[in-house]
C-alpha positions as CSV (number, residue, x, y, z in Angstrom):
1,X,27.1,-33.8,-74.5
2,X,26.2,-36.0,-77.6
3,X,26.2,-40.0,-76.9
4,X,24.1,-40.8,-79.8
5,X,24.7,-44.6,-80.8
6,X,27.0,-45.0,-77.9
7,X,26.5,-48.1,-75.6
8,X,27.1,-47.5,-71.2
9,X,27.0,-50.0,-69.2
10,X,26.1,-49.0,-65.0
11,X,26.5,-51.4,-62.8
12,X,24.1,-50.8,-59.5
13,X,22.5,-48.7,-62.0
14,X,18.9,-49.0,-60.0
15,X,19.5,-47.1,-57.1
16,X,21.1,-43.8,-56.1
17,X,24.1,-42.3,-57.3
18,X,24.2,-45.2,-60.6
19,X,20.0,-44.4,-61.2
20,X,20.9,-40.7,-61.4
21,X,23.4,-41.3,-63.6
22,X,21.1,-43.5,-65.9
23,X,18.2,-40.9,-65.6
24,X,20.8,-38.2,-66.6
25,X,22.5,-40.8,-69.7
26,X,18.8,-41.7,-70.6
27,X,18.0,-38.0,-71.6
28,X,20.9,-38.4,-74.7
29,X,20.9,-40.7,-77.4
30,X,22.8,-43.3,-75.3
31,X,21.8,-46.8,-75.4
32,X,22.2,-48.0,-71.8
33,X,22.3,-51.3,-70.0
34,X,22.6,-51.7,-66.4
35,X,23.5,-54.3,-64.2
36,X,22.5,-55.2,-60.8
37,X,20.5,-57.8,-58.6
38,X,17.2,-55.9,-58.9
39,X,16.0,-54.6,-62.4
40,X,15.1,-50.6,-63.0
41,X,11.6,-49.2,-62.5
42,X,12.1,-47.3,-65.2
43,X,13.2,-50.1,-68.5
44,X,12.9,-47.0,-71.2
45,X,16.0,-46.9,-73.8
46,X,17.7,-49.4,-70.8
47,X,18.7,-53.3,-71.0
48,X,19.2,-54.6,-67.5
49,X,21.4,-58.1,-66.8
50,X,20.9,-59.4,-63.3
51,X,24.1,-59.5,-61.8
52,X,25.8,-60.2,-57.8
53,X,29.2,-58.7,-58.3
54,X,30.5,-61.1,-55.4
55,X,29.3,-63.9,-57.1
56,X,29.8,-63.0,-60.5
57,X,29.1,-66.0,-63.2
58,X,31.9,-66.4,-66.0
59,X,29.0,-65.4,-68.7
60,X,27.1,-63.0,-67.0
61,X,27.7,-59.8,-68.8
62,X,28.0,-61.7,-72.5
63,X,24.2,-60.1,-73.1
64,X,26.3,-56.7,-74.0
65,X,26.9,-55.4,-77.2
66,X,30.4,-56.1,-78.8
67,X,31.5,-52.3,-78.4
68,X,31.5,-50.7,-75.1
69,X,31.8,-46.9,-74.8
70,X,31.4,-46.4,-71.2
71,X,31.6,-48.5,-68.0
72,X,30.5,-47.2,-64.9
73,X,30.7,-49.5,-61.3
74,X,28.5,-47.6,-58.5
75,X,28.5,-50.7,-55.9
76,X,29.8,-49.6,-52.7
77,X,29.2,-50.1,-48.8
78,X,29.1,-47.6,-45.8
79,X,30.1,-50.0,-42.9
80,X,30.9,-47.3,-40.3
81,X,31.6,-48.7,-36.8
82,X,35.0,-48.1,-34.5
83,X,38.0,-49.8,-35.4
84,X,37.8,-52.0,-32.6
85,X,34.2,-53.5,-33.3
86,X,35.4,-54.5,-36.4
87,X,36.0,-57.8,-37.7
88,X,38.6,-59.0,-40.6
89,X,35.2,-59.8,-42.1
90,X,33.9,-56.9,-42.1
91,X,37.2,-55.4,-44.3
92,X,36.8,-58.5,-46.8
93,X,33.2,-57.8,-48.0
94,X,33.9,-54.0,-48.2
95,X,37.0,-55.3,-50.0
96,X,35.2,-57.6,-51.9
97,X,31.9,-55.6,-53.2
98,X,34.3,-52.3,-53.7
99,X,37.1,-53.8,-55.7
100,X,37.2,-57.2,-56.7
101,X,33.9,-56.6,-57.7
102,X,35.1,-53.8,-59.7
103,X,37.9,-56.4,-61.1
104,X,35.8,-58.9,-62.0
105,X,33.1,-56.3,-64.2
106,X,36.2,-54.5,-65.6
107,X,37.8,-58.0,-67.2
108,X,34.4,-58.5,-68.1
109,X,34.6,-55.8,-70.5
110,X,37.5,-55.4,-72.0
111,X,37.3,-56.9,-75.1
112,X,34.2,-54.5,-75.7
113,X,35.9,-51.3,-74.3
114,X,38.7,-52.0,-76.8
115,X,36.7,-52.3,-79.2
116,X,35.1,-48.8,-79.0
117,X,38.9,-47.4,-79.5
118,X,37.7,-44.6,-76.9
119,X,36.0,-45.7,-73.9
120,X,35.8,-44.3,-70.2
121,X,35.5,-46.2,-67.2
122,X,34.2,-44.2,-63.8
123,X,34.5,-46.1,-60.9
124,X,33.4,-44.9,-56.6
125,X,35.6,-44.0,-53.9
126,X,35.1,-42.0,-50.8
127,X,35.5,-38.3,-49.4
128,X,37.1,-40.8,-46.2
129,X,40.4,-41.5,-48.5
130,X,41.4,-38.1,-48.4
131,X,39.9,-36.9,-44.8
132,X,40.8,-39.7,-42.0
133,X,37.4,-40.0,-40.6
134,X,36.3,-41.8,-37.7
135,X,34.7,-45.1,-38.1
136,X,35.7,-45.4,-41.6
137,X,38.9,-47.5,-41.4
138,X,36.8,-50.2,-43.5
139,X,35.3,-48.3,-46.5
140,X,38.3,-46.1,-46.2
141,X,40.7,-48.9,-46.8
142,X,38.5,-50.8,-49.7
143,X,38.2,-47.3,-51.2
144,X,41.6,-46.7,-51.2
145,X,42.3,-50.3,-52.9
146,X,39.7,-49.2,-55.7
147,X,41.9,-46.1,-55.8
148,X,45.0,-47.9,-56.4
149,X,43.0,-50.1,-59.2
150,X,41.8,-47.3,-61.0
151,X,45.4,-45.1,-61.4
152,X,47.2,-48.1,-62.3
153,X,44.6,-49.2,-65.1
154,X,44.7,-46.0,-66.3
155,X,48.1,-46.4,-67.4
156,X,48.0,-49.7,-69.0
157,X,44.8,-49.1,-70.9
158,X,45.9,-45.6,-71.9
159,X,47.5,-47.5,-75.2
160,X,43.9,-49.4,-75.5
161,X,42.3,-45.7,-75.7
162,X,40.3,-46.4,-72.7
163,X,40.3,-43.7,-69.8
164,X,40.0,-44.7,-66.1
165,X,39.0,-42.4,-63.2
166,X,37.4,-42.0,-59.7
167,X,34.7,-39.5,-58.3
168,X,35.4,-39.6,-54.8
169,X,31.7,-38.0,-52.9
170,X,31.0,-37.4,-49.1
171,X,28.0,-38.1,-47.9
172,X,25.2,-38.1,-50.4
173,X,21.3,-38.1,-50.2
174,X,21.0,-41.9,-51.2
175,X,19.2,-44.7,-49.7
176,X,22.6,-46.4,-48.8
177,X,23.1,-43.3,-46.8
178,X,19.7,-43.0,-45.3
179,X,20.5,-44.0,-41.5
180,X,23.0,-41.1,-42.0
181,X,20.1,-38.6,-42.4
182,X,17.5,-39.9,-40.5
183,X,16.6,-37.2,-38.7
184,X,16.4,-33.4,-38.7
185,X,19.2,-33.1,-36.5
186,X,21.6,-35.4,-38.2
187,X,20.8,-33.9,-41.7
188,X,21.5,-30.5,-40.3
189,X,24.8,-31.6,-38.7
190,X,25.6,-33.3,-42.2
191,X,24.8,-29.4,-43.6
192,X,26.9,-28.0,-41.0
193,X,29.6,-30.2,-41.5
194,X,30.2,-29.2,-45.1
195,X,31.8,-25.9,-46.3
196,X,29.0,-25.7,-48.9
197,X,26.2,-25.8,-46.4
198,X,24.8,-28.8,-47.5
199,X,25.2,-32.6,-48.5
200,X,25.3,-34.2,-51.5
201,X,22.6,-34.7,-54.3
202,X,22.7,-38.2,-56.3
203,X,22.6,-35.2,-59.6
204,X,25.7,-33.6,-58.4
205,X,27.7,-36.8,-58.9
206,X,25.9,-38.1,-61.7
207,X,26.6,-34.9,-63.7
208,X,30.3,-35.3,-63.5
209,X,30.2,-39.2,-64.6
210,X,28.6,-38.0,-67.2
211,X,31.0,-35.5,-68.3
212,X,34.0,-38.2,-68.0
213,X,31.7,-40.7,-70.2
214,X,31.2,-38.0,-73.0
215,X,33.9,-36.7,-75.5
216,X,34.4,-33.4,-73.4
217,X,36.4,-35.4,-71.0
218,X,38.3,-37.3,-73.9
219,X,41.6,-35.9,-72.2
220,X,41.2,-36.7,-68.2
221,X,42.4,-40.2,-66.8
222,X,44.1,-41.6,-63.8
223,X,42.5,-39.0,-62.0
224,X,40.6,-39.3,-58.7
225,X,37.8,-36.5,-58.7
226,X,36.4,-35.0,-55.3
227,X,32.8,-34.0,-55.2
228,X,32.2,-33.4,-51.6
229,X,30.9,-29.8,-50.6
230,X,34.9,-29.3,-50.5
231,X,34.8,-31.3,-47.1
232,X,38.5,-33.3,-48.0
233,X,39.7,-30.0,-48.8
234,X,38.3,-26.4,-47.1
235,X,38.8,-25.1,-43.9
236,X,36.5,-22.2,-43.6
237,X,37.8,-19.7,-41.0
């Protein structure tokens, strides 16, 4: 996948799923900025803006290059506690961080993105949209918000040539996710419970926002994308 001369902005590019996707993108001839509250480790071929995406400034993102190729918004939350410990909260930062975050980045952009007259914006949901999950019912319903967003942008900006999907993961090897795999025995029944026999790498995800950025996914939009171990989807016998 070629991105010489093309610009990418990652937003929580620092960490996780949005670093692997840098570290894969920084291999190519892409010219990368990311955008987060804490700069990258690693500032080779990359241009980081501090950014809060819930308290986003009206000029924080005008550091970016007039032409935007690629846009890709990693931010997300796992708040898992029963429904009933909840509070409304709780639902309004997920809501917050996951989408109007997400809103307020995108309208950011799109003068840029239009300007590249082909450009690809991947945004995060969650394996929990498509399998009801217990103690999910706030990620879950932000996720399925961001879900929402990113169809209906996808058809108004298919005229603007710019391409909108979601990669929707289960539980992935991250440091968001590290309480979930703590221990031997929770990272073995996180194995168990997927039909692949294991859980998620930050690579695996990365490799397919890639492939959305780059030309060979030129054709796909409005699409929501599961890369889970086929957990929203398998029922070995």
């Amino acid at each position: 996948m070629n991105f010489t001369d093309k610009n990418i902005l990652i937003v929580g590019g620092t960490s996780g799923i949005g670093k692997a996707i840098a570290a894969q993108l920084a291999a190519t001839e892409a010219r990368l900025w990311t955008a987060s509250r804490h700069a990258p480790e690693d500032t080779d071929r990359i241009t980081h803006l501090p950014l809060d995406v819930t308290e986003m400034e009206k000029d924080a993102l005008q550091e970016l290059p007039d032409t935007l190729h690629g846009l890709v918004y990693c931010p997300g939350t796992i708040n898992l506690k029963p429904f009933q410990s909840l509070k409304p909260e709780d639902f309004t930062r997920d809501f917050d961080l996951n989408v109007l975050g997400a809103v307020r980045v995108i309208q950011a952009c799109l003068k840029p993105l239009r300007a590249a007259k082909g450009a690809s914006i991947v945004l995060f949901s969650t394996v929990a949209t498509k399998a009801g999950m217990n103690y999910h019912t706030s990620v879950a319903t932000a996720k399925s918000a961001l879900e929402g967003l990113s169809k209906s942008l996808a058809a108004e900006l298919a005229s603007k040539q710019i391409r909108v999907n979601t990669i929707a993961p289960s539980l992935t090897d991250t440091p968001l996710a590290q309480q979930l795999l703590s221990t031997e025995e929770k990272r073995e029944a996180s194995r168990q419970r997927h039909p692949l026999g294991r859980y998620g790498r930050p690579e695996d995800i990365a490799s397919l926002a890639v492939f959305l950025l780059s030309g060979q996914g030129s054709w796909i939009t409005g699409q929501s994308l599961s890369v889970d171990g086929g957990l929203s989807s398998l029922r070995p016998i």
